[in-house]
Each structure stands twice: as C-alpha cells, then as structure tokens.
N, C-alpha and C positions, 0 to 999 in steps of 0.2 A: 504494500500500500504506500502510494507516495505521500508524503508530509508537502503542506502547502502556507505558505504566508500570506497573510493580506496585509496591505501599508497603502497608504496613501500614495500613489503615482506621484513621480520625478521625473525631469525631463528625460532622465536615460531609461522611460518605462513605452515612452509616448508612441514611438514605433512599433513596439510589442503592442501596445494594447489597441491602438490602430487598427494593426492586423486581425487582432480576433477579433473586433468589431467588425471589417468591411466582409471577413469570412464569411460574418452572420449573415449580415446583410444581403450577401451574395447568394447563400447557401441554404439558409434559414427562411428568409424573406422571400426571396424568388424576382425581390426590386431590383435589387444591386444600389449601387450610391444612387441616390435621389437628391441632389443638393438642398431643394427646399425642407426635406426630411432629415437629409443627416449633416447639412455643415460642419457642426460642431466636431463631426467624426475626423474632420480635416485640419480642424483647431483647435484640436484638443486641449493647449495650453491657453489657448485664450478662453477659451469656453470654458475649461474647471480649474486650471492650477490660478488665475491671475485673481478672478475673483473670490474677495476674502469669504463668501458663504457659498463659495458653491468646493464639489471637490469630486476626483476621480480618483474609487479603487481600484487596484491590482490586485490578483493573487497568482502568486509566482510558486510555479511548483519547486521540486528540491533542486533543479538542474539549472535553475533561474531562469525559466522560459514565463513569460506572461502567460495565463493560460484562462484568466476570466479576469471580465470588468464591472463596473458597478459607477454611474455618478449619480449626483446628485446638483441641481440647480437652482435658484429664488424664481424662476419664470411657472409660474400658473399656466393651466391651457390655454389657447388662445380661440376668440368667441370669431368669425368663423374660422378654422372646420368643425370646432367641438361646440354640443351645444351651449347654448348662452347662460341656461343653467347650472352647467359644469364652469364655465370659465368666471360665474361669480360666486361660486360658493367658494374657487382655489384662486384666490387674487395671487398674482404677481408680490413678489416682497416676502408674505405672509405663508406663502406654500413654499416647501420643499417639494420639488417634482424629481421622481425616482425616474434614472432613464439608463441606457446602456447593462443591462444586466444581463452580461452572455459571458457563457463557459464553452469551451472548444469541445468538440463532441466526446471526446476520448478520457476528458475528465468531467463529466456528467455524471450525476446520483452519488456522490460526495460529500454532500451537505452546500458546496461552494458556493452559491447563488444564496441562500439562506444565512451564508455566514458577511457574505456582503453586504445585505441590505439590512440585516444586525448592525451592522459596523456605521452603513447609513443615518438608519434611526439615529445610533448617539450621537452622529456627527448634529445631523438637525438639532436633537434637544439640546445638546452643549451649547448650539450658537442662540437658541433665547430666544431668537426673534422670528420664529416660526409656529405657525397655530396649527397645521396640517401637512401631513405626507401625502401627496398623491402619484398616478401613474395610469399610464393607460397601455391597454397590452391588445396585440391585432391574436384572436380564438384561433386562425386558422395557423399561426403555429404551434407545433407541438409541443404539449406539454404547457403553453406559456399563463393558459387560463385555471389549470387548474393548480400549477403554482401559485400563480397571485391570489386568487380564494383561497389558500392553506392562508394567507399574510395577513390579508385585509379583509373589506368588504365592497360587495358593488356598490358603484351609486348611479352607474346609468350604465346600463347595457343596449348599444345603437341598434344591436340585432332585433330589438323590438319597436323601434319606431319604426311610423310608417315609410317603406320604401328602404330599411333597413341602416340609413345613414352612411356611416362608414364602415359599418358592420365592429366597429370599436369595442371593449368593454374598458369603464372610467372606474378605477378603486380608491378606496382611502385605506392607508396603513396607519394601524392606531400608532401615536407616539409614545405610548408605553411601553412597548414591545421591547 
C-alpha cells in the first residue's frame, strides 16, 4: 500500500497537478480544456497560491508524483449558468467553493479525495470569513454524485427542472465536518 501526503501546493507542484487535472478533464469529462470552464487549470498560481483565501491541495504519493488535487476559492456560483437561487444563497466573498477534486485513476478508493476536502473544510473554517462550502458536480461522471452525497447535501438538483438545465447537481458541505 502506498503512503501519501497532502500539503498545500508550491510552485514546484503546479505542473504535476496541472497534469492530473487536464487528464481529468480529458479522460473523465469527455470536454477536454474548455477555457471558459477550466482557466484556472492554466493559472493555477494565480487562481489558488496568490490569493490569500483561496488555496490548492496536493497529495503526492511516496515516489513524489502528484497524484490528486483539491482547491478551494471565495467565488460563489455565478447567476447565469447556475440558477439565480443557487448563486444567492453562495455569494461571492462569503462561500468557499470546492472545485478540482481529482485523483488519477490508479490511486482511487484510498480515502484521497475525502482526505482533501477534510483538509479543505479547515482551511475554510481557519480563514473566519466564510459562512458556507459549496460545489457543484456534472452525475454523468463516475462515481462523482455519489461521493459528494457521502459529504454534503443537495440543494438543487438541475436534473429536475424543466428541460433539465445543465443537468448539474449544486451541494453544500456542512463546515463542521
């Protein structure tokens, strides 16, 4: 069994975890890079290491390979594509939004992804000035829906409005956890 660390990403991590994100995306997703989707994937230091409340995990296995990612941001959803009721109950500032939580397939069922957004939670609660976790996760990947129901709870599921929306489901992760 391999032994694994999680820490807070460094600029000699950005490459590595780059890589398993665009994997995902490619492989997982079926998109590939979509820039209005994934920017951030391409600015990783400007999008989690520069600002002081947001942040991106690593967990590097024993060989010091990146092998799964986890960030975290102050950007609420945004009212359109999500609906209008989602995007005000998670303001901007006030939410922590979970995003990037991927592990390479070959280290899946590990605990990894559960020990990340562990790791998330406290970052959010240490920084004070956040009232809610959220995250939104596309069903038609594997496994991703009923992960985030072990976490949190729904608060709107798209797959049930009429004409299905984005076919999205939107969670909230208690900050207790």
């Amino acid at each position: 069994m391999r032994d694994y660390s999680i820490r807070a990403a460094g600029p000699d991590d950005l490459d590595g975890a780059r890589a398993v994100m665009l994997d995902t995306v490619y492989r997982d997703f079926g998109s590939g890079y979509v820039p209005r989707w994934h920017a951030d994937i391409i600015d990783l230091a400007g999008a989690y290491l520069a600002p002081a409340r947001h942040t991106l995990l690593v967990a590097v296995d024993d060989e010091g390979e990146v092998v799964a990612t986890a960030a975290l941001d102050s950007r609420g959803p945004a009212h359109p594509p999500n609906p209008r009721h989602v995007a005000e109950r998670f303001p901007s500032g006030e939410t922590a939004q979970v995003r990037r939580v991927y592990v390479r397939p070959e280290h899946r069922r590990r605990g990894l992804a559960r020990r990340l957004v562990g790791e998330l939670i406290a970052f959010a609660v240490a920084d004070g000035g956040y009232r809610a976790v959220y995250l939104h996760t596309d069903p038609a990947v594997p496994g991703a829906e009923g992960f985030w129901r072990s976490l949190g709870k729904v608060v709107h599921d798209e797959r049930e409005d009429a004409g299905g929306g984005q076919g999205i489901v939107h969670f909230e992760i208690p900050m207790g956890r």
